[in-house]
PAGULUM-393860 format. One line per 3 residues: number of its first residue (from 0); their letters; for each residue x, y, z of C-alpha. Coordinates in Angstrom, 1 decimal, decimal comma. Layout:
BEGIN
NUM> a> X/Y/Z  ...
***
This chain:
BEGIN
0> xxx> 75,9/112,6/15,3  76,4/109,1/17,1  74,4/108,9/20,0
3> xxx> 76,7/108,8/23,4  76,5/106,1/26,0  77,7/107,7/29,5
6> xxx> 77,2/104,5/31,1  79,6/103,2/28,7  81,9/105,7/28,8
9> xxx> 82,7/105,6/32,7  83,2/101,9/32,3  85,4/102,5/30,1
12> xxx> 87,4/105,2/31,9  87,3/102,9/34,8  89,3/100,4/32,8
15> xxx> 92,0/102,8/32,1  95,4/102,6/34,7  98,6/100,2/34,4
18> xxx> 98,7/100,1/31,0  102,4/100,4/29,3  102,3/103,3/26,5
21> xxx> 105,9/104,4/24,8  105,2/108,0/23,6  107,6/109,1/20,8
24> xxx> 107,8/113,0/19,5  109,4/116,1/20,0  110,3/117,4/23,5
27> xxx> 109,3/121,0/24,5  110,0/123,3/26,7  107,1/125,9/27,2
30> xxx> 108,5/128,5/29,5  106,1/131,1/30,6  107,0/134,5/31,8
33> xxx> 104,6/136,5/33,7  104,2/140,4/34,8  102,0/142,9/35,6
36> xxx> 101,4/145,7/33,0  102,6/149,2/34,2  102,9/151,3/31,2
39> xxx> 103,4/152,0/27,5  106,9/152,0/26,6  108,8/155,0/25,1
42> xxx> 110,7/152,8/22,4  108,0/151,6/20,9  103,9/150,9/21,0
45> xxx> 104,2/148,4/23,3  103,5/147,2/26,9  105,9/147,1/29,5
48> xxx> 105,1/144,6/32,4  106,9/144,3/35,6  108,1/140,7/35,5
51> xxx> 106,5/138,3/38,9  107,4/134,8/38,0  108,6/132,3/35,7
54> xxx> 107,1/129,2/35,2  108,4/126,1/33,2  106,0/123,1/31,7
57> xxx> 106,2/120,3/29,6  105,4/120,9/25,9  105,0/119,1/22,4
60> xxx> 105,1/115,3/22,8  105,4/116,0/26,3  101,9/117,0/26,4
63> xxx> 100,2/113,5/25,6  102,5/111,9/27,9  101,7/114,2/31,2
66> xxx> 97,8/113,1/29,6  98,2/109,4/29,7  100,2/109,8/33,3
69> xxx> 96,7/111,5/34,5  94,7/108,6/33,7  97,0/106,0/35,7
72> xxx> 99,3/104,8/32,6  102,4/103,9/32,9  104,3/106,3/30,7
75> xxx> 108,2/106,3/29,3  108,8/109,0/26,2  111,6/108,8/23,4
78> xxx> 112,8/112,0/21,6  115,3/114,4/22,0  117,0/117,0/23,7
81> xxx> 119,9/119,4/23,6  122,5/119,4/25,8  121,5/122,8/27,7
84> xxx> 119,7/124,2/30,3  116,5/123,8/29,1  117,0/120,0/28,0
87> xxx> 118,3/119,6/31,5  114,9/121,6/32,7  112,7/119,4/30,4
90> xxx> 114,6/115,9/32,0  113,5/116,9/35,4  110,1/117,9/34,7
93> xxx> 109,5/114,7/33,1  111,3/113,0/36,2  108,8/114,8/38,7
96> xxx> 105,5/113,8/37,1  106,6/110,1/37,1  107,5/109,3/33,3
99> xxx> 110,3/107,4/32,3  112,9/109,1/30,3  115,2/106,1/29,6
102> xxx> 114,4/106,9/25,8  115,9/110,6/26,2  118,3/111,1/23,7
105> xxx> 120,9/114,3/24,2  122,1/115,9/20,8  124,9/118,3/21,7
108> xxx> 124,4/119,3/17,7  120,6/121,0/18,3  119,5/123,5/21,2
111> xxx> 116,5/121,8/22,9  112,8/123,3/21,2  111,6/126,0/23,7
114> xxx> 108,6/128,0/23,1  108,8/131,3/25,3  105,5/133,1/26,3
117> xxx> 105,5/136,9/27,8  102,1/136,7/29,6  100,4/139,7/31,2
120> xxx> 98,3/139,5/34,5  96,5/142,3/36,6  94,2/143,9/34,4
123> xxx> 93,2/141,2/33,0  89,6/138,9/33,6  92,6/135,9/32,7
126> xxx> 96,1/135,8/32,0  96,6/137,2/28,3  99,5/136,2/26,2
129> xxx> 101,7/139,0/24,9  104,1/137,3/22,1  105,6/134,2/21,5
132> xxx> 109,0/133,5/21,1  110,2/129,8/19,9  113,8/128,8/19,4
135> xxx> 113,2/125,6/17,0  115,6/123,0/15,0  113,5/121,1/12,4
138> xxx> 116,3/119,6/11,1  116,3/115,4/10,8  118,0/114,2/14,1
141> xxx> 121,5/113,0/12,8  122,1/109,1/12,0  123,3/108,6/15,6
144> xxx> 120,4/109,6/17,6  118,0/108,1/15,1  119,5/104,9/15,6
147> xxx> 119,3/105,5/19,4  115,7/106,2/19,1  115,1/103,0/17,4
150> xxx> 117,0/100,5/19,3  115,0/102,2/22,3  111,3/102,0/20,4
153> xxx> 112,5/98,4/19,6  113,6/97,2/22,8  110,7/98,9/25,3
156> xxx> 108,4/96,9/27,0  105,5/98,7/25,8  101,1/98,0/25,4
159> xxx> 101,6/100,6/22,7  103,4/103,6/21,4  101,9/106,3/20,7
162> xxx> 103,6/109,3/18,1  103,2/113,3/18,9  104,9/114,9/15,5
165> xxx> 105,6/118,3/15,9  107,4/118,0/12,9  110,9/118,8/14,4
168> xxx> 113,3/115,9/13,7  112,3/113,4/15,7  109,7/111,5/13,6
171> xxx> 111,6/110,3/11,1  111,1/108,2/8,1  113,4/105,2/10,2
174> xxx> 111,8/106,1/13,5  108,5/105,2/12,0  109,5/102,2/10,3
177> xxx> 110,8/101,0/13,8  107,9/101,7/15,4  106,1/99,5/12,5
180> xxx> 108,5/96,6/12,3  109,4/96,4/16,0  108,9/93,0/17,3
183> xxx> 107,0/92,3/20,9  105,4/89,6/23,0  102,0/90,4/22,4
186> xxx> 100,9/93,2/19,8  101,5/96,8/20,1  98,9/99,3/19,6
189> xxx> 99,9/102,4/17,3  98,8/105,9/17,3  99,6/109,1/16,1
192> xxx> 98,8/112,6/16,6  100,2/114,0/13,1  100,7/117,6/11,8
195> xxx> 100,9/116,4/8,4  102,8/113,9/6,0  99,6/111,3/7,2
198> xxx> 100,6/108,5/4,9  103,8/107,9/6,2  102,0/106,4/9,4
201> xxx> 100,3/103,4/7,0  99,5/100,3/9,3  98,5/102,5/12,2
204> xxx> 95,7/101,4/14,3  95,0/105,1/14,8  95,8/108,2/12,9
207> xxx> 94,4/111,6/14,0  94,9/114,7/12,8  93,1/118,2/12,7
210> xxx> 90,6/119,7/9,8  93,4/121,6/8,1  95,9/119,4/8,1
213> xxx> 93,3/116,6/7,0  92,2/119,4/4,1  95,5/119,5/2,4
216> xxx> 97,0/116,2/2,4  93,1/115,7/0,5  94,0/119,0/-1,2
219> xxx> 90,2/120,5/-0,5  87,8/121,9/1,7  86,1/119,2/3,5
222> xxx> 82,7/121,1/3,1  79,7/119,6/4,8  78,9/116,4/6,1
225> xxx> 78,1/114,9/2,6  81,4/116,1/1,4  83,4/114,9/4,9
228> xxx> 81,3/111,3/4,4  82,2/111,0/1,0  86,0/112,1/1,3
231> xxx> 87,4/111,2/4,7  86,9/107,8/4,0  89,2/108,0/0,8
234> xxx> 91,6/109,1/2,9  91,7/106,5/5,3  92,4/104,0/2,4
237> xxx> 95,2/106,6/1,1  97,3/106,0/4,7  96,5/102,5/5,1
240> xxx> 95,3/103,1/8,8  93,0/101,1/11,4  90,9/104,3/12,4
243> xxx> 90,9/108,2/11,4  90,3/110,7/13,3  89,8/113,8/12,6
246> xxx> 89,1/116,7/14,9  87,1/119,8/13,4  87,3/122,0/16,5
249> xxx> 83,9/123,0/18,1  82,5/121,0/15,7  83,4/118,1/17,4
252> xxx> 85,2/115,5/15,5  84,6/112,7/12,3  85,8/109,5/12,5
255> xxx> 86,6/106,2/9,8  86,6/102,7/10,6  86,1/99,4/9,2
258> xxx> 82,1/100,2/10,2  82,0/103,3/8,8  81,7/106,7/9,0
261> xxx> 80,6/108,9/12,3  80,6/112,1/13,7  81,2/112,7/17,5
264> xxx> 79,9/116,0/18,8  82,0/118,4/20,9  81,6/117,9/24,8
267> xxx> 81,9/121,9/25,2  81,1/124,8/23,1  80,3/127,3/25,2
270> xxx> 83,0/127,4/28,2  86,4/128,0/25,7  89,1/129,4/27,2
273> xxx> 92,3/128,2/25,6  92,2/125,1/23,0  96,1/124,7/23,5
276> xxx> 96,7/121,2/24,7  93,5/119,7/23,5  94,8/117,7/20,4
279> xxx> 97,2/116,4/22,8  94,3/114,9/25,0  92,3/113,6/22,3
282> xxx> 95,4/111,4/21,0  96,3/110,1/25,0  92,7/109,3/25,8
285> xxx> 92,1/107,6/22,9  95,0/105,4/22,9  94,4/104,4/27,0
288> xxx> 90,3/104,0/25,8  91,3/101,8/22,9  94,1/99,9/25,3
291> xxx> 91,7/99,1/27,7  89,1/97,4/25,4  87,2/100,3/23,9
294> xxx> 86,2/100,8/20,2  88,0/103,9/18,3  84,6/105,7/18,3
297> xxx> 83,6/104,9/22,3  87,4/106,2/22,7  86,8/109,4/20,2
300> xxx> 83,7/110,0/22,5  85,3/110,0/25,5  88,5/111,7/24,2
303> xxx> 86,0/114,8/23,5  84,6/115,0/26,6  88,0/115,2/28,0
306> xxx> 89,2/118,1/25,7  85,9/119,9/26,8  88,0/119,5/30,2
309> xxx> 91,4/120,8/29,0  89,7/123,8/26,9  88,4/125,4/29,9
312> xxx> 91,8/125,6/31,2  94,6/127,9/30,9  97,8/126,8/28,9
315> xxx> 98,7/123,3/28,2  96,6/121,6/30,5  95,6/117,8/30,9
318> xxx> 91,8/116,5/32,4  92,3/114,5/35,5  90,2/111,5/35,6
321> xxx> 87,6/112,9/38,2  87,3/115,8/35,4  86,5/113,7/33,1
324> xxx> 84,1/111,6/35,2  82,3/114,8/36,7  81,8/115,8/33,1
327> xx> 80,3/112,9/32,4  78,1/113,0/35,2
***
C-alpha cells in the first residue's frame, strides 16, 4: 500500500474552493418514503408501515455535483429531465444547494429517472430499506437534446467537466466527443465515473470505475495484487486514459499512472453503514484534488478518506470539508 501523507493531504484540501467544474450525467430523483411498521399484512407476507414523511434528494450525476458544492466548487450540471413533477422537483433541489442548472435540458419524450425507496423506521437500530422502486428511460436522448447538451458542454466556462454515467441516455457517443473536442481558454480537466463501456472515455485525464465493472470490460477476475499489477495497467492503455482508478470496496482502491501502479487503502473498514453515494465522492474529490494541484494518487488518497466519511452515513450522503479534515486528524 502507498504510504499516506496527512500533512499533504490537508494542504491539499485546503487548496480546494472556486474552482469551475461542469458535471455531465443522468439526473435523479431519489424519493424516500418513510413509516413506522405496525403489522403484517393480510394480502400478502409483507409489512405494512404507517407512512410519516416524504423526503426528496438529489440522485445519479446529481450526487457528485452536491460533492464538489461541499468542498467550495463552483458547480453547473448538464443532463436531462422530463417535463413532470419530479423534473420540476429535481430543478429546484439543484436551485437550493447553489448549482447551476443552465445545462438542464427538458425532454417532454422521457419521464424524469426516479428511484423510489419505502423505508421503515421504529423498530429499527437505523432506518431499513423495504423495496425499491425505479421508473427509468435508458433510451439515447433524441438528436435534439443531444445537440443541446453539446452546445452547452462546448460553450461553459468550465476548470473541468467531470462525467457521472448512469448509463441512461445522457452519455452519449456525441456528448462525449464534445466534451473531448470542446475548445477553451486554458485546458479542461476530464473525469469520469463510468458504469461501464470504459474505452469510450480515451483521452481522459481520469477514468474511474468499480472492481466489477473493471472485471468485465478485462473479461476476468482481477485476483490478487500480482494479477491487479499485471492487468490493470493493460487496461489503462486499452482506454487511452491519463489515470485509472479503480475502487475495490473495503479494499480500498488501485490506481495506474504514467509512474505506475499503487494501491490506496480504505480510510474505513469497520464503521459501514450504507456505501450508497461513495463512488460519487471518490469521482468529485478527486477531480477538485487534481484541480487544485494534486497528483491522481494524493487525490485517490484523499478521495478515500472522504468515502470513509459518506459510508458512515445514511443514504446518498456527501463529506463536508470539516469531515474530511476531522478524519484526517
Amino acid at each position: 500500500m502507498t504510504n499516506r501523507d496527512d500533512g499533504r493531504l490537508r494542504e491539499l484540501l485546503a487548496a480546494i474552493g472556486g474552482q469551475r467544474v461542469l458535471v455531465v450525467g443522468d439526473l435523479y430523483l431519489d424519493r424516500y418514503i418513510f413509516g413506522q411498521p405496525s403489522r403484517i399484512s393480510r394480502e400478502a407476507p409483507i409489512m405494512v408501515l404507517n407512512e410519516d414523511r416524504q423526503e426528496d434528494r438529489l440522485g445519479g450525476g446529481a450526487a457528485p455535483a452536491l460533492a464538489l458544492t461541499e468542498l467550495g466548487c463552483d458547480v453547473a450540471v448538464a443532463g436531462v429531465v422530463g417535463d413532470d413533477s419530479e423534473g420540476t422537483c429535481v430543478v429546484e433541489l439543484l436551485h437550493r444547494s447553489g448549482i447551476d442548472t443552465v445545462g438542464v435540458v427538458v425532454d417532454a419524450s422521457r419521464p424524469t429517472t426516479a428511484k423510489i425507496r419505502v423505508v421503515a423506521e421504529g423498530f429499527f437500530l437505523f432506518p431499513q430499506q423495504i423495496v425499491r422502486v425505479d421508473r427509468q428511460e435508458r433510451a439515447p436522448a433524441p438528436d435534439a437534446v443531444e445537440r443541446r447538451l453539446c452546445d452547452v458542454i462546448q460553450q461553459a466556462n468550465a476548470d473541468a467537466v467531470l462525467v457521472s454515467d448512469y448509463r441512461s441516455g445522457v452519455v452519449t457517443e456525441q456528448v462525449v466527443t464534445a466534451i473531448r473536442d470542446s475548445v477553451s481558454d486554458k485546458p479542461r480537466l476530464k473525469t469520469v465515473d463510468s458504469q461501464g463501456e470504459l474505452t469510450k472515455f480515451s483521452g481522459f485525464d481520469l477514468v474511474k470505475c468499480n472492481q466489477g465493472e473493471a472485471e468485465q470490460v478485462l473479461g476476468h477476475p482481477l485476483g490478487d495484487r500480482s494479477h491487479r499489477e499485471e492487468s490493470l495497467p493493460v487496461l489503462r492503455r486499452q482506454i487511452g486514459c491519463g489515470a485509472l482508478v479503480v475502487t475495490r470496496g473495503g479494499d480500498g482502491a488501485s490506481i495506474v499512472t504514467d509512474d505506475g501502479y499503487a494501491e490506496i487503502s480504505s480510510s474505513n473498514r469497520s464503521e459501514v453503514y450504507d456505501v450508497t453515494g461513495a463512488g460519487d465522492t471518490v469521482v468529485a474529490v478527486m477531480t477538485a484534488a487534481m484541480l487544485a494541484g494534486g497528483s491522481a494518487v494524493e487525490a485517490a488518497m484523499l478521495a478515500q478518506v472522504a468515502a470513509g466519511v459518506v459510508v458512515r452515513k445514511w443514504g446518498n450522503a456527501q463529506a463536508t470539508r470539516d469531515e474530511i479534515a476531522s478524519a484526517l486528524s
